[in-house]
DRENMIKOL-135339 format. One record per residue (C-alpha): residue in one letter; residue number from 1; x, y, z. Coordinates in steps of 0.25 Angstrom, whole numbers, plus 5000, padded with zeros to 4 digits. Layout:
<pts>
A_NUM_X_Y_Z
...
</pts>
This chain:
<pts>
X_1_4900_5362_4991
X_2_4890_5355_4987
X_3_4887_5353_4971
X_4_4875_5363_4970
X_5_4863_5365_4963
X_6_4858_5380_4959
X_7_4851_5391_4964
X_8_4839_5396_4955
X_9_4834_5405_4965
X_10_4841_5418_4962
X_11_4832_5415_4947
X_12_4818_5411_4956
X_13_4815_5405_4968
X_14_4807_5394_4962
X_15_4794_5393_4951
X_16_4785_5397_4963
X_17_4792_5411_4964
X_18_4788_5426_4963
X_19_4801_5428_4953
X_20_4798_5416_4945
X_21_4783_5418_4944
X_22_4785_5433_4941
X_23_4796_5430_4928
X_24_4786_5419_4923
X_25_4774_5432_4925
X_26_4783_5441_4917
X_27_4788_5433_4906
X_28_4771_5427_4902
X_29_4768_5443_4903
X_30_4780_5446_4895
X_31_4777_5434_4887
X_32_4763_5441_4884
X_33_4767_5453_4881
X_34_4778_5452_4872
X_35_4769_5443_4863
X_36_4759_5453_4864
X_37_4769_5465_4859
X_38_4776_5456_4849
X_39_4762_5452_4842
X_40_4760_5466_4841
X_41_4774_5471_4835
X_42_4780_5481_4845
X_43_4790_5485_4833
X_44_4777_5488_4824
X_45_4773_5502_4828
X_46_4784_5507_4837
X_47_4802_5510_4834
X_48_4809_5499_4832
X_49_4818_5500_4841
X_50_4813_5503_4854
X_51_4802_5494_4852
X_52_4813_5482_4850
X_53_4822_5486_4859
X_54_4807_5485_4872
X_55_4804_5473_4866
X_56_4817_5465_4866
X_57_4817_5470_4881
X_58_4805_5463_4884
X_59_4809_5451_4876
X_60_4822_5451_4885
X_61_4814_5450_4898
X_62_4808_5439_4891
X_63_4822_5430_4889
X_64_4825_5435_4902
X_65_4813_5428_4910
X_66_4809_5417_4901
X_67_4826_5411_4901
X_68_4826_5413_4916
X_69_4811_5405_4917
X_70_4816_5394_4908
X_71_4830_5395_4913
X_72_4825_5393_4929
X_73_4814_5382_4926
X_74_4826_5374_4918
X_75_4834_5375_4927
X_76_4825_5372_4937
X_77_4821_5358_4929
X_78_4835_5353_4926
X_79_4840_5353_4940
X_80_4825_5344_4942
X_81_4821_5340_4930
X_82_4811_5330_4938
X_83_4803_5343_4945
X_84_4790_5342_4939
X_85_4788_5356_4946
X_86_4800_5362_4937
X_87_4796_5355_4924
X_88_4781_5362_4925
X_89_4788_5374_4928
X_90_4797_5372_4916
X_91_4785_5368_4907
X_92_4777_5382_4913
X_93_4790_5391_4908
X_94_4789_5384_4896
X_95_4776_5388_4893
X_96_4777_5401_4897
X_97_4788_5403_4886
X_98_4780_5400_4877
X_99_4776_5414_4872
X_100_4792_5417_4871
X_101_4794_5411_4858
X_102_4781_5418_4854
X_103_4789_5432_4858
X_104_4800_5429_4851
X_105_4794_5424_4838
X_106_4783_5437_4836
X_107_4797_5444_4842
X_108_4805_5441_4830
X_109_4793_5442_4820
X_110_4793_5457_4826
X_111_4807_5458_4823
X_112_4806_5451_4809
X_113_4793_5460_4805
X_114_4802_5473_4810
X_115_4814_5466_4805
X_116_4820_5481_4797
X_117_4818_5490_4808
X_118_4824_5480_4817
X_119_4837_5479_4810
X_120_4837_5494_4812
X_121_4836_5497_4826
X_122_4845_5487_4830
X_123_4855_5495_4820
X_124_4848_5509_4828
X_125_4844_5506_4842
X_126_4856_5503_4850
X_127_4847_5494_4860
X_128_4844_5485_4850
X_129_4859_5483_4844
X_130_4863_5472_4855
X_131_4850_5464_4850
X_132_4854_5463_4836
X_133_4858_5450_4835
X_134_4847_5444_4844
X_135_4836_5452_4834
X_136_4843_5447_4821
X_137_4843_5434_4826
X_138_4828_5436_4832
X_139_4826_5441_4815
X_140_4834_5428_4810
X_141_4824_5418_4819
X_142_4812_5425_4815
X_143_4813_5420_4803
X_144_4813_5404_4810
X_145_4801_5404_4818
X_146_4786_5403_4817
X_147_4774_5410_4819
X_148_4772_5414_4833
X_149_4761_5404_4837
X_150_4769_5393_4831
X_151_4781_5396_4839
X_152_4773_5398_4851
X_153_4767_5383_4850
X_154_4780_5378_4847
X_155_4785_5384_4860
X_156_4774_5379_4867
X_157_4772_5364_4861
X_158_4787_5363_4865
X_159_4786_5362_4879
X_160_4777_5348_4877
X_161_4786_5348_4865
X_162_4801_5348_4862
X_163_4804_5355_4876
X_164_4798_5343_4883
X_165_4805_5333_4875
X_166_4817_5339_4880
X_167_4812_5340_4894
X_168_4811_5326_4892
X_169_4824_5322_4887
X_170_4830_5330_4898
X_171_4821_5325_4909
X_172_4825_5309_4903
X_173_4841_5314_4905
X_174_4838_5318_4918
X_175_4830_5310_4924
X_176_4835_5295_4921
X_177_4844_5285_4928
X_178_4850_5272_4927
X_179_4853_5261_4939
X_180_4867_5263_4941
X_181_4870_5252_4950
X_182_4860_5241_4951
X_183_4864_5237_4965
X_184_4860_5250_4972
X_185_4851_5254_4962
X_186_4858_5268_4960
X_187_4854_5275_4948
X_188_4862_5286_4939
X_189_4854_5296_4933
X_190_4859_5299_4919
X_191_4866_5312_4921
X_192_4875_5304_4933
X_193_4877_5292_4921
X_194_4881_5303_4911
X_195_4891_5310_4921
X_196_4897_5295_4923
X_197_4902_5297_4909
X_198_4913_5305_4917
X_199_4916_5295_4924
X_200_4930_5288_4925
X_201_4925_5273_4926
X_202_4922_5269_4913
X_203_4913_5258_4918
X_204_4905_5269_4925
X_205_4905_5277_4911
X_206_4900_5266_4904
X_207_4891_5263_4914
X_208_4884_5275_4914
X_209_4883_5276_4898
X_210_4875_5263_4899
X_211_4867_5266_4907
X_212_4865_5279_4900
X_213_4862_5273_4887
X_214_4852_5265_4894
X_215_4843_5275_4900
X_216_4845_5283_4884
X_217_4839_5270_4880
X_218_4828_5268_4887
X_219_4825_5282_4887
X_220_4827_5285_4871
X_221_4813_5285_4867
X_222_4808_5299_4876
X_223_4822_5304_4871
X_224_4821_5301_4857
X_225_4806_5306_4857
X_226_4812_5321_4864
X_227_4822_5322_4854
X_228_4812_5318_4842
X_229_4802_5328_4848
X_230_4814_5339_4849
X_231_4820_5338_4836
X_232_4808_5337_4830
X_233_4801_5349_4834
X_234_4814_5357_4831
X_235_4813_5352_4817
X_236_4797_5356_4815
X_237_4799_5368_4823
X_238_4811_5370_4814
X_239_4804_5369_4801
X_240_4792_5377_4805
X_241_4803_5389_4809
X_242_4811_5389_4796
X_243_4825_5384_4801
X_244_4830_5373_4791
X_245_4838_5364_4801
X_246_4838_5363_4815
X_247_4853_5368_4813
X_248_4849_5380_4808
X_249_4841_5384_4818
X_250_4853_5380_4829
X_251_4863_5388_4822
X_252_4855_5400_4823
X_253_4852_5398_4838
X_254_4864_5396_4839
X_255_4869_5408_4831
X_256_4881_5402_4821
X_257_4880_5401_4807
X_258_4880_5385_4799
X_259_4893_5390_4797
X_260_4897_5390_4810
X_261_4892_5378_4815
X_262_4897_5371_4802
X_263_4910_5376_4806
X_264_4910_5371_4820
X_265_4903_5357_4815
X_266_4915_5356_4805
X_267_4925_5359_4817
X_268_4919_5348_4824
X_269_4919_5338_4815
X_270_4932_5342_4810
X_271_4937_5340_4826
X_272_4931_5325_4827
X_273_4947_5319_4825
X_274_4951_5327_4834
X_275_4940_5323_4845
X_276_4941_5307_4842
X_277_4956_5309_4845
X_278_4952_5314_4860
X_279_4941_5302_4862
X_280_4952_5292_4857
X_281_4963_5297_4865
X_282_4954_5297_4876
X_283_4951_5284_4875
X_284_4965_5281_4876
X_285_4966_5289_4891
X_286_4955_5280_4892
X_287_4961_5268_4890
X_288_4949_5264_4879
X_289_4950_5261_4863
X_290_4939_5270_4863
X_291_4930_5278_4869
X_292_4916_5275_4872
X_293_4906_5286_4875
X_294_4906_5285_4891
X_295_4919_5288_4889
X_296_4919_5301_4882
X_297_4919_5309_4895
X_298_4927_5298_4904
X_299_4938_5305_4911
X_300_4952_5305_4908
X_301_4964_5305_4916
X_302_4979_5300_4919
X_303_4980_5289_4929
X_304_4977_5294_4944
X_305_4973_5307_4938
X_306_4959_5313_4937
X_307_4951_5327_4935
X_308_4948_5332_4948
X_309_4934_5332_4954
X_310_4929_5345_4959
X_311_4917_5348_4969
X_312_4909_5360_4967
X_313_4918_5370_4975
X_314_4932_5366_4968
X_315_4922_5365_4955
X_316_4918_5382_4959
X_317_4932_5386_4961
X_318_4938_5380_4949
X_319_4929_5387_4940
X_320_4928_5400_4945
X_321_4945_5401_4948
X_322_4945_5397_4930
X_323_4934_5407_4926
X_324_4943_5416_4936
X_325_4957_5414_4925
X_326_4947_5419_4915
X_327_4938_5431_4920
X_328_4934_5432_4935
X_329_4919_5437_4932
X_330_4917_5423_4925
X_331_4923_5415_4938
X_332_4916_5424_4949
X_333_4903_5422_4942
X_334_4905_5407_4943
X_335_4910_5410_4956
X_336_4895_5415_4958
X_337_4887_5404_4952
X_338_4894_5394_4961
X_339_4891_5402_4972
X_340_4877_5406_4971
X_341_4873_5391_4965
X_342_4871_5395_4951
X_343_4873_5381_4948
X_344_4867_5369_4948
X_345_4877_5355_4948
X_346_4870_5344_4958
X_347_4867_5331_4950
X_348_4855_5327_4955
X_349_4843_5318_4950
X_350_4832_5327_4941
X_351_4844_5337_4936
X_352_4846_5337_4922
X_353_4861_5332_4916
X_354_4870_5340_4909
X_355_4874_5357_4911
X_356_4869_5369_4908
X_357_4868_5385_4911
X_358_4856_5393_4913
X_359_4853_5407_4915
X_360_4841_5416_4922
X_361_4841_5430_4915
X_362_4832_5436_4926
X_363_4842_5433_4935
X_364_4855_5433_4925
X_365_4859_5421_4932
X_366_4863_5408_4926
X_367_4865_5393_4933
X_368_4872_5381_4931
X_369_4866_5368_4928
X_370_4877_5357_4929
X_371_4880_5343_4936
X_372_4891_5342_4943
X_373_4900_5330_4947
X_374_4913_5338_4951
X_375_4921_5332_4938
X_376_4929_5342_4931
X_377_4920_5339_4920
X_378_4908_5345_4929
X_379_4918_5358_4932
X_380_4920_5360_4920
X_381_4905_5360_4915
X_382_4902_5370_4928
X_383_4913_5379_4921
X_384_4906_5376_4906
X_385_4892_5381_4914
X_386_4898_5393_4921
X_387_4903_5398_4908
X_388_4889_5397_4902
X_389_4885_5406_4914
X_390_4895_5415_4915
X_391_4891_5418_4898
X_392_4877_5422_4905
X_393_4884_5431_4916
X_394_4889_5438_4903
X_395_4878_5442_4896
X_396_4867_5442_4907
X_397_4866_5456_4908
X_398_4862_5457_4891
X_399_4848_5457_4887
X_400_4842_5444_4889
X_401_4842_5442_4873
X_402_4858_5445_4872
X_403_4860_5434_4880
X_404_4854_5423_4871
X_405_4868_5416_4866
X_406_4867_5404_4858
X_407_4872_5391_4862
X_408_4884_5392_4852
X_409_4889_5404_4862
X_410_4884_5398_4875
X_411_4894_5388_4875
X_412_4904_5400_4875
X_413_4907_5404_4889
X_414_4904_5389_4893
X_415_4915_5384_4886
X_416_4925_5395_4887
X_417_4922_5392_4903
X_418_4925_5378_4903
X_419_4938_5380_4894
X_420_4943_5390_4906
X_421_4939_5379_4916
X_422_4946_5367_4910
X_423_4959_5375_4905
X_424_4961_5379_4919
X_425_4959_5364_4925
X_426_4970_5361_4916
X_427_4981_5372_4922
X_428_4975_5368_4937
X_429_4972_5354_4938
X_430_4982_5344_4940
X_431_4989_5339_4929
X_432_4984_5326_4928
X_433_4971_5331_4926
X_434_4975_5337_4912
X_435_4973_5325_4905
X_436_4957_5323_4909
X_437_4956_5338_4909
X_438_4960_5338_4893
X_439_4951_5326_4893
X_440_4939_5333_4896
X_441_4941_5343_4890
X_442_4941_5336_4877
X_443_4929_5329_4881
X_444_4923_5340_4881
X_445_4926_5346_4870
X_446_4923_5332_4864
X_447_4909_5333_4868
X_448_4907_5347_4862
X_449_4913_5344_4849
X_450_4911_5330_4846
X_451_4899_5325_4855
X_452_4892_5336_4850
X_453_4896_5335_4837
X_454_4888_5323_4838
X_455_4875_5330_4844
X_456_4875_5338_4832
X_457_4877_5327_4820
X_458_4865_5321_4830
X_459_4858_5331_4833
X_460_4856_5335_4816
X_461_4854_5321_4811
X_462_4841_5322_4822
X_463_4836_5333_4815
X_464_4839_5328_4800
X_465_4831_5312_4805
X_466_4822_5320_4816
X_467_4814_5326_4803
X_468_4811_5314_4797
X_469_4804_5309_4811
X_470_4807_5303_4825
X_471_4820_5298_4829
X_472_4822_5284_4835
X_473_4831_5283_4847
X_474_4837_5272_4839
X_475_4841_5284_4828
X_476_4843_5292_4838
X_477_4855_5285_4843
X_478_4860_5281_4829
X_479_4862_5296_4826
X_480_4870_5299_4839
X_481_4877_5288_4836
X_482_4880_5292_4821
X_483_4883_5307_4827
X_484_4893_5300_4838
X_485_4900_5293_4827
X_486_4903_5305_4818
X_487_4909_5312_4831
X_488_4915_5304_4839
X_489_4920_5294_4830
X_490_4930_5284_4834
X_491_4931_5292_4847
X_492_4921_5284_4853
X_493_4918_5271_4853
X_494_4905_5266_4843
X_495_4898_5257_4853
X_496_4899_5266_4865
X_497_4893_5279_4862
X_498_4880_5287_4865
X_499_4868_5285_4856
X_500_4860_5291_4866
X_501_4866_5306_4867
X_502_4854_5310_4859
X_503_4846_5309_4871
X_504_4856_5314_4882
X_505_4859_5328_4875
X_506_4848_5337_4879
X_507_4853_5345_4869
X_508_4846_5339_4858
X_509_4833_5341_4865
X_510_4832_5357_4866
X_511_4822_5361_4857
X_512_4827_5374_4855
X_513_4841_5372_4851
X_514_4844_5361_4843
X_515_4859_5357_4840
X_516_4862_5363_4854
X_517_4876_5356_4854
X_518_4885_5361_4843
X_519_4885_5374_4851
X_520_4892_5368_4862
X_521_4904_5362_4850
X_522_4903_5379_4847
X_523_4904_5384_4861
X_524_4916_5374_4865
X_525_4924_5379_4851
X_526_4919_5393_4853
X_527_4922_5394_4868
X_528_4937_5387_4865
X_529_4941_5397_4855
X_530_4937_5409_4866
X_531_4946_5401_4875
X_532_4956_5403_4865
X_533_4954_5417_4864
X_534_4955_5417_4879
X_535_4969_5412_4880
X_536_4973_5421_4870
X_537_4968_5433_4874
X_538_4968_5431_4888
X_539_4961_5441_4901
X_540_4957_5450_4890
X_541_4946_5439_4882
X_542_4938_5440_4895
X_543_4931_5451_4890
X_544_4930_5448_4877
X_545_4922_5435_4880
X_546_4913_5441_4889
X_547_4909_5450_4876
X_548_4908_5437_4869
X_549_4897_5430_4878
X_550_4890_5444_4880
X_551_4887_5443_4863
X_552_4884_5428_4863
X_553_4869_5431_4864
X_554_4870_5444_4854
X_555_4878_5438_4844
X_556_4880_5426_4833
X_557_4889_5416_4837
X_558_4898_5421_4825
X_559_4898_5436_4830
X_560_4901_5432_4844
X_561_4913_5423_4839
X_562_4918_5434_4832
X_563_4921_5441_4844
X_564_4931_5432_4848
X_565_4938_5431_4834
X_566_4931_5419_4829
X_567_4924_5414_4818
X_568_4914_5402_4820
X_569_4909_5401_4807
X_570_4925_5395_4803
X_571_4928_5379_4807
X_572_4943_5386_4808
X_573_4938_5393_4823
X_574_4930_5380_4827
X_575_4943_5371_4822
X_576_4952_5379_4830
X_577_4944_5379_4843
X_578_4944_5364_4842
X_579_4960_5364_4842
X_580_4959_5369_4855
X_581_4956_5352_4859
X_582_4969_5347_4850
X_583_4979_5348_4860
X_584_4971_5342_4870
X_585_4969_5332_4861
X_586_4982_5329_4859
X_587_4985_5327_4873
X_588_4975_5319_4875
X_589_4979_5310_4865
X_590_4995_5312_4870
X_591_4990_5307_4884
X_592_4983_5295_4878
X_593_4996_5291_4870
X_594_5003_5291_4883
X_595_4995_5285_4893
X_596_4995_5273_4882
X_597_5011_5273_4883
X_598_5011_5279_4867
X_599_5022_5288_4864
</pts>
């Protein structure tokens, strides 16, 4: 079967039809009319209780509509992003957003002005008890944003703004190339010379980062400007909002305490040995001194031994028969979104690198965005996506407002999906391919605790220069460098590493969540220890980790961690997760020793 692209049409049948013209109707009128009621105080003059419980009714259809609008123009401008058709269309959703954070900011003054008599009808109504979090929460940003007409002009100078510079980051990555081979003139976009970092030539790998580092180059001056812009209206905006760091504002979006991240930071660093042992005993399989950074996601294997390659059908059946070993529901809903095109894995010119999940509330579907080469690696991010979606399928039937989990809890099901698909390819697949499957899965675990310990010593000396003024690509580079140092160490080669991984992450240029990354170190962590739980406790933790993604958007991250025996705000619980690497660790380093004839 041929690698597919997805079908939005269940969503709408396009900009110019009756479906999506009527939301875009609904949500301006709604838009209009929750303003209205909001400015006037519904709580003022009648019960509490009843009155809360019809206006978080009509705020729901409001999440409803406006995520699926966004979720289906975005969707629609990553498969194209060249489409000046679907960026007008983006920049038209955009604007007619803009009212919603006006709703939301005169919704939590409402709550705020009512605060005592909102505190007792959750403890009364029975309607409003699975809204408890999400109102104290609504109670605990009140107090972090500005007047109504200020937050509506901030939302509305970000789309010529801070959304736009991200727009432009993104449409760079997406949307540049390199001559790959002079005497044809063939060029290589720079998703394909990214993917070459899998690649088992090492002169191809080299090749590609080069040629990578060129197109960064002449490309820094647009990039750096996007991130200067980004960064620095998160600090003004910041400021103006009361939140004292950046940080403070991502630990409460992503509901953990300092405590919490401090402890996971503290495990990360603490695992750093641990992690430059891997890259060195890699090197070794490798046959290098040291590695350089095209080489951190080389494959590894024995002579005449490789991971297998898998087209899109073997690449269906794998992942539905291992989310079968673990609860049928999760592999027959896989099952449907291969079948019914839920997922978008062509590479082709225009579409944006990288993955992702997304999900239409009007319809309580999700898709896949993904880009598939049929490497295992590709497998397993299709299983890491899936998992994503199938966290959605759990919860799609709540309220649109109990399904706002934060992105330490969305990483969850993604990893505890991959984990599932990976262990499994170490019982089926031939043996010799034991040693590159340990392989990658180091690698990844790498990337999520040591690359991205790297993005976040980045990302928070940006914030501490940024408000002194502009960054230079030059300074720029310098500081990821610095940040590669303290992570990676002596796992990687000095000369050869990534100064320009500020520009590729997207990650940095999301307005709305600075410090996106250390979420994914928490959901790897968090998501292993489940695992754990899992092998433990076997058939009878399935439903017990339905319960848990059901109360990621309804609770803490603490509470919900609580629910499976743990406590995050302890470097004990992130330490011990981190163990579960050792052992492949250690056969890693134990193949290395005798492939070099050391006893």
């Amino acid at each position: 079967m041929e690698v597919p692209v997805w079908s939005l049409n269940e969503v709408f049948p396009g900009f110019d039809s009756d479906a999506y013209r009527a939301a875009k109707e609904e949500t301006s009128t709604l838009l209009a009319e929750l303003n209205s009621l909001l400015e006037a105080d519904p709580l003022a003059d009648a019960p509490c209780a009843e009155s809360l419980v019809a206006l978080l009714a009509r705020l729901d259809r409001l999440q409803v509509l406006g995520e699926t609008l966004q979720a289906y123009v975005y969707a629609r401008f990553s498969t194209d992003t060249r489409d000046a058709g679907v960026l007008a269309e983006l920049n038209a959703i955009e604007a007619l957003l803009v009212p919603a954070s006006v709703v939301e900011v005169r919704f939590r003054n409402v709550l705020a002005r009512h605060e005592a008599e909102v505190r007792q009808a959750i403890d009364t109504e029975p309607a409003l008890r699975p809204y408890a979090f999400v109102l104290q929460e609504a109670l605990l940003f009140q107090k972090h944003q500005m007047e109504p007409a200020l937050e509506e002009l901030a939302a509305d100078l970000a789309r010529s703004g801070a959304e736009a510079w991200s727009r432009l980051q993104e449409s760079i990555l997406a949307n540049t190339s390199a001559v790959w081979d002079e005497a044809t003139g063939t060029r290589k976009t720079m998703v394909e010379l990214r993917n070459l970092a899998y690649d088992a030539d090492r002169t191809v790998r080299k090749k590609a980062y080069e040629l990578e580092l060129g197109i960064w180059k002449s490309m820094e001056i647009p990039v750096a400007a996007a991130l200067n812009g980004v960064k620095g209206t998160v600090l003004t905006l910041g400021k103006r909002r009361g939140w004292d760091t950046a940080l403070d504002t991502a630990c409460a979006q992503a509901r953990v305490s300092r405590a919490t991240l401090y402890a996971l930071l503290a495990a990360m660093e603490a695992s750093l040995p641990l992690w430059r042992r891997y890259l060195r005993a890699k090197a070794r399989l490798l046959g290098l001194e040291q590695l350089s950074f095209y080489d951190i996601f080389a494959p590894v294997q024995k002579s005449g031994a490789s991971l297998p390659h898998f087209d899109w059908d073997q690449t269906r059946e794998f992942i539905v028969r291992q989310y079968t070993s673990f609860d049928p529901a999760m592999a027959a809903f896989a099952d449907h979104a291969f079948e019914h095109n839920w997922i978008d894995a062509r590479p082709r010119p225009g579409k944006r690198g990288g993955a992702f999940c997304t999900h239409f509330p009007l319809v309580r579907q999700p898709r896949v965005f993904t880009n598939f080469d049929g490497s295992f690696s590709a497998l397993g991010t299709i299983a890491h996506e899936l998992g994503h979606a199938w966290h959605y399928e759990t919860i799609k039937d709540l309220p649109a407002l109990l399904t706002q989990y934060p992105m330490t809890l969305a990483e969850t099901a993604s990893i505890f999906s991959e984990t599932i698909v990976s262990n499994a390819a170490l019982q089926e697949l031939d043996p010799s391919a034991r040693l590159p499957l340990i392989e990658m899965h180091l690698q990844d675990g790498c990337q999520v605790i040591v690359d991205i310990y790297s993005r976040f010593l980045f990302e928070r000396a940006v914030f501490e220069e940024r408000q002194q003024g502009e960054l230079t690509p030059e300074r720029l580079c310098a500081l990821m460098l610095e940040a590669q140092e303290r992570s990676y160490g002596d796992g990687l080669r000095k000369d050869e590493r990534h100064p320009y991984m500020w520009a590729v992450k997207g990650h940095y240029y999301i307005p709305g969540l600075s410090f996106y990354n250390f979420p994914y170190a928490f959901g790897q962590l968090f998501g292993l220890g489940l695992y754990r739980r899992y092998r433990e406790e076997g058939a009878s933790f399935v439903p017990q980790y339905r319960a848990l993604l059901r109360a990621t958007g309804s609770m803490p991250a603490a509470e919900v961690a609580r629910m499976a025996g743990f406590d995050i705000e302890s470097p004990d619980f992130w330490m011990e997760a981190m163990r579960e690497f050792e052992p492949e660790v250690e056969e890693l380093e134990q193949e290395a020793a005798s492939m070099q004839g050391i006893s």
